[in-house]
N, C-alpha and C positions, 0 to 999 in steps of 0.2 A: 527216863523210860516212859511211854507211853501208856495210857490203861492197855491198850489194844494187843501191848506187850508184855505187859503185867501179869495179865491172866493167859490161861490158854487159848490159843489160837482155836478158834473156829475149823470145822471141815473144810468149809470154804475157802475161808484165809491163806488155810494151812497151804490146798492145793492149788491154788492160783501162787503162791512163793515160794511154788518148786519139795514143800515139807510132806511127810507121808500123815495125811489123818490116819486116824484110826476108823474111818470109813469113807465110800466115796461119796462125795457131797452129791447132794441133786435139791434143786429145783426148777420149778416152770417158768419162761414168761407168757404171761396175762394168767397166772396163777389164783390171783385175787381179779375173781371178775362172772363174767356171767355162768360160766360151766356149773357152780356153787347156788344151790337154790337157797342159803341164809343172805347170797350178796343179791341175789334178786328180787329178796323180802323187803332189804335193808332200803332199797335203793327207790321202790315204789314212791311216785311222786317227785323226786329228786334229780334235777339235770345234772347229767358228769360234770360241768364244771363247777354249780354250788356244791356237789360234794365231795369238791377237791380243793374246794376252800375252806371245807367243817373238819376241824381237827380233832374233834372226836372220832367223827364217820370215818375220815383215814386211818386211823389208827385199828378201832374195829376192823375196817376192809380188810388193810394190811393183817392182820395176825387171822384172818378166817380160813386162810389154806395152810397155815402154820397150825392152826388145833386142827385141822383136817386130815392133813394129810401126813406131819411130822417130819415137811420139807427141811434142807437145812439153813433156807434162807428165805428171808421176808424181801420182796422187796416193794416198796414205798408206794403207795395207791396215789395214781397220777398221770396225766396227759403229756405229753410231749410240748402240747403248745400255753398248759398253761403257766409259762414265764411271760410268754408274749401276749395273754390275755390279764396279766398281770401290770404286765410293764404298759398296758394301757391301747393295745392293738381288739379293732373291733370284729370278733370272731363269734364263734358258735361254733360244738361240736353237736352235728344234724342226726340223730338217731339214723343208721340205714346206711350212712353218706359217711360222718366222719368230719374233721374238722373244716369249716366253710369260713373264708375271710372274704368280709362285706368289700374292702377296696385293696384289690390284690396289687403288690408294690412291684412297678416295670421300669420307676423312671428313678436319676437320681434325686429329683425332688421328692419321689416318695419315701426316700432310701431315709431322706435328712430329714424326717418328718417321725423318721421311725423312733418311739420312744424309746431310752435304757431301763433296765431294771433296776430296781434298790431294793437292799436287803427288806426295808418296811415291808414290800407289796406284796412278798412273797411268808411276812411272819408265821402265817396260818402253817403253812410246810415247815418252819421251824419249831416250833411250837408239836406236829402232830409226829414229827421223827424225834424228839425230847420225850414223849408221851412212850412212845414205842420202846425207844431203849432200854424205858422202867418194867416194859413189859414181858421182853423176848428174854431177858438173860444170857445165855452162852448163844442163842440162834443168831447169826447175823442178819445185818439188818443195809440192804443194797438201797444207796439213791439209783436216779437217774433223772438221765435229760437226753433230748431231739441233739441230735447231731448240728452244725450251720449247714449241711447241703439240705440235708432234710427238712428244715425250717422254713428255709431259702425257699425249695421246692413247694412247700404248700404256701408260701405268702406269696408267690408269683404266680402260681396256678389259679391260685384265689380256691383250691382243697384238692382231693384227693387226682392223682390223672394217671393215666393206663402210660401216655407216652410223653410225657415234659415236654412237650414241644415248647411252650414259652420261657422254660428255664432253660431248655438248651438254646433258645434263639436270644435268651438274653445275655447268656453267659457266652457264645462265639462271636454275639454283633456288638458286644461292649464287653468288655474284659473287666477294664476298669470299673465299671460300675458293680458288676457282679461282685467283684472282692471287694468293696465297699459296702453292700450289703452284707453278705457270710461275714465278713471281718465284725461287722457288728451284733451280728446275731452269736457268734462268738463271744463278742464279749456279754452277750443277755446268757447264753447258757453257763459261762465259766460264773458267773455273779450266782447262776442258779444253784448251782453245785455246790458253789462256797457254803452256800447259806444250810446245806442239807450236811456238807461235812462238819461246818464249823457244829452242828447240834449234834453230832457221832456217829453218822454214817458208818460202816464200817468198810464196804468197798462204792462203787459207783459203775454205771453200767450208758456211757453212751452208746445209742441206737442212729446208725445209720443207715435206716430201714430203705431210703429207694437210692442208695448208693449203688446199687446190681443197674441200676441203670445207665452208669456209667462207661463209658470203654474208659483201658487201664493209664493210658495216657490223658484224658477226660480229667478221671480221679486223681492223678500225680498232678495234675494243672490246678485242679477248681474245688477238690472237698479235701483232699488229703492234708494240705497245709495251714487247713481253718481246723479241721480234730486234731493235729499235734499241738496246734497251741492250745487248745483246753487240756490236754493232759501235760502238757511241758506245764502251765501255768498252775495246775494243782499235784507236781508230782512233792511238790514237800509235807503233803498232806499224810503219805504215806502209805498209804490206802489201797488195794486191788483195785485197778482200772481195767475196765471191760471193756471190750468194742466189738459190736456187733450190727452185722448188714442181712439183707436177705438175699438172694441171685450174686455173692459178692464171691464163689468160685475162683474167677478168673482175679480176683484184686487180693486175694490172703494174703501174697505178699508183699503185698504196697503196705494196706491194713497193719501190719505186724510193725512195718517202720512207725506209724503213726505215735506209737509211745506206750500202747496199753500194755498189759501186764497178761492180760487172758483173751484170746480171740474169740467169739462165739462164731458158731459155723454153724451154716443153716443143713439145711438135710440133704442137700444133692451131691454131696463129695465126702469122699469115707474120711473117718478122723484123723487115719494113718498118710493120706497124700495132702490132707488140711497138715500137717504137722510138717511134711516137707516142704509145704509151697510158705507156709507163716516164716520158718525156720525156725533152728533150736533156743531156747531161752525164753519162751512161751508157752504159759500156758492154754489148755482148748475148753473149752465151752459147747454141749453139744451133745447127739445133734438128730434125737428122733423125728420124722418125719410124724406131727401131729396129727394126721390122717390115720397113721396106724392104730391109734389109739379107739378107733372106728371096728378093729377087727376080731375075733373070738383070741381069748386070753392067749391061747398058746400059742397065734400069732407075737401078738404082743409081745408074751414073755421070750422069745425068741428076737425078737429083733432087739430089744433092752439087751440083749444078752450078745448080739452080733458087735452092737454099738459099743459095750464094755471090751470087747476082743478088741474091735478096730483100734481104741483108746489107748489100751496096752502094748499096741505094737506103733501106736503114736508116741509112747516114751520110747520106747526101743528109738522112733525117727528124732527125736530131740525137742519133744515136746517134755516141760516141766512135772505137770500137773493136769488131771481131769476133773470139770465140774460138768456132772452127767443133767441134761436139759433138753426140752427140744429144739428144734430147729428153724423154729417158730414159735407163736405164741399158741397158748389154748385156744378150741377152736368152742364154742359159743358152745354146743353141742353134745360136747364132752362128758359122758357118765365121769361125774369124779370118784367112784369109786376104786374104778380102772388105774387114774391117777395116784390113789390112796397106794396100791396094789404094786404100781411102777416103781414107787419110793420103797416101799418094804423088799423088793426086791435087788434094784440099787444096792443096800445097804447090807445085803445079804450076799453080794460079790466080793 
C-alpha cells in the first residue's frame, strides 16, 4: 500500500478517482504568483528562473496561496521551460514577453544538438517538493510540466507567437523532423516529472497551453501521441494526471484519449457538454473565466455557483469527479481577496 493510500485521500485525489470528498476541491492556476503582494515582496531582485532554482524560495512561493487562501492544492512554483533551461538550452524568461530562446531549433541538426535532462540538473526541484511535503500535510501537493507541442512551439518560435507559423510550417514540410524533436522533448518532460514524483508529488498536471492551436486532425497527428507517452510512461506512478489546454474546445475528445485521469477545461464550454465531448470515466477541471473575478462579488458569486450546477449535471453526463479551478491561470491583477472568498464559497456548496 502506498503512503498516498495509507492515509486519507485528499479532496483532490479523492475527485479526480471518481470518490466523493467530503468537500469540492478548488484550486487556481498561477495561484502562487503575482495577484499575491507577499510573492511580489519575496521576489524583488530575483529573476523567475534563479528563483526556480532556490529551493527555499519554491517552497515559500509554493504554500503562499495555500496560508492564503485555504486552497486545496499546492501546486509546485515553476516554469514550463525550466527542464530545458536545465537540460542546458540557452533561454531567458523576458519580464513582459515571457520565455525567449536565443537560437530557436528548425533543423535536424538543431534537434541532435538538443541536450537530455538528468535527474542531477533538475535536484533544486527535488529537493524543494521533499521540502513542501514536510510542510502541506493532508493538502496536496500538484507537479507539473510543458506539454512536447508546447515546448516544441516556443523552441521553434524562438518564444511566445500569436500564430505558429514556423511550427506549423515545420511540422507540414517535415514530418519527420518534427517527431524527432516532440519525441525528444518528451522524453526531457517525462525525466522532469519523474524527478517531482519520485520526491511525492501527489498528482501532476501537464499543460498543453497552445494546443487550441491546433485543428483536431493536426493534434491526433502531431501533439496528441508525444502527451500519451508521458502519461503511458508514468501511469505506474499512480498519481492523478491532469491535462489541460487553452482554446482546446474542439479537441476534449481526442484530449480524454491521451491517458490523463482529469481534463481541465478552460472557460468557453459549459462543464456539462466538456463532460460529453471528454466522455464518461473522466474527471473535469474547471472552469471560471478569470476575468470574472474583475466583477462586483455578487457577479462572482453567481457564476462560481453557475459553474458548480454546470459540474453536477457533468456527473449526471459521465464525468467522475469535479476539481473547481479557472479556466485559466490568475490574472496578474487579481484582488486576492476575491480569490480567498471563491474558495470559502466552493467549499460551502
Amino acid at each position: 500500500m502506498t503512503q498516498q493510500h495509507a492515509r486519507a485521500l485528499s479532496p483532490l485525489v479523492a475527485a479526480a478517482r471518481g470518490q466523493r470528498p467530503d468537500r469540492r476541491p478548488v484550486w487556481f492556476m498561477r495561484q502562487a504568483g503575482r495577484s499575491l503582494p507577499e510573492y511580489r515582496e519575496i521576489r524583488v531582485g530575483r529573476g523567475m528562473l534563479e528563483s526556480c532554482f532556490d529551493p527555499e524560495l519554491v517552497c515559500e512561493i509554493t504554500l503562499q496561496p495555500v496560508r492564503r487562501h485555504g486552497v486545496d492544492a499546492a501546486i509546485l512554483f515553476s516554469d514550463i521551460v525550466v527542464p530545458l533551461k536545465a537540460a542546458g538550452v540557452d533561454l531567458d524568461i523576458v519580464s513582459g514577453v515571457g520565455p525567449v530562446i536565443a537560437e530557436p531549433i528548425r533543423t535536424r541538426e538543431d534537434i541532435r544538438r538538443l541536450p537530455l535532462l538528468t535527474p542531477d540538473a533538475v535536484g533544486a526541484v527535488s529537493r524543494a517538493v521533499t521540502m513542501l511535503k514536510a510542510e502541506l500535510g493532508d493538502t496536496a501537493l500538484i507537479g507539473f510540466a510543458g506539454a512536447p507541442f508546447t515546448l516544441a512551439s516556443y523552441l521553434v518560435e524562438g518564444g511566445p507567437s500569436r500564430n505558429y507559423e514556423n511550427t506549423k510550417a515545420l511540422m507540414y514540410s517535415d514530418p519527420a523532423v518534427w517527431h524527432e524533436l516532440v519525441g525528444k522533448l518528451a522524453d526531457i518532460t517525462i525525466a522532469f516529472l519523474k524527478v517531482q514524483l519520485d520526491a511525492g508529488v501527489d498528482a501532476f498536471q501537464l499543460f498543453d497551453s497552445w494546443a487550441g492551436a491546433l485543428s483536431v486532425a493536426d493534434y491526433n497527428t502531431f501533439a496528441r501521441p508525444h502527451s500519451a507517452r508521458v502519461f503511458a510512461e508514468l501511469a505506474a506512478y499512480d498519481v492523478p494526471r491532469i491535462h489541460f489546454g487553452v482554446g482546446t474546445g474542439e479537441l476534449l475528445h481526442d484530449m480524454g484519449t491521451a491517458g490523463a485521469d482529469v481534463v481541465g477545461v478552460d472557460w468557453r464550454i459549459p462543464l456539462d457538454e466538456a463532460a460529453r465531448r471528454v466522455g464518461p470515466g473522466k474527471a473535469l477541471q474547471g472552469n471560471l473565466d478569470p476575468a470574472t473575478l474583475f466583477a462586483p462579488w455578487e457577479v462572482v458569486e453567481r457564476e462560481v455557483r453557475r459553474i458548480a450546477a454546470e459540474a453536477d449535471r457533468a456527473l449526471d453526463a459521465g464525468a467522475i469527479g469535479h476539481i473547481f479551478n479557472l479556466g485559466h491561470g490568475v490574472l496578474p491583477p487579481t484582488d486576492p481577496t476575491v480569490l480567498t472568498r471563491v474558495v470559502e464559497l466552493v467549499h460551502s456548496l
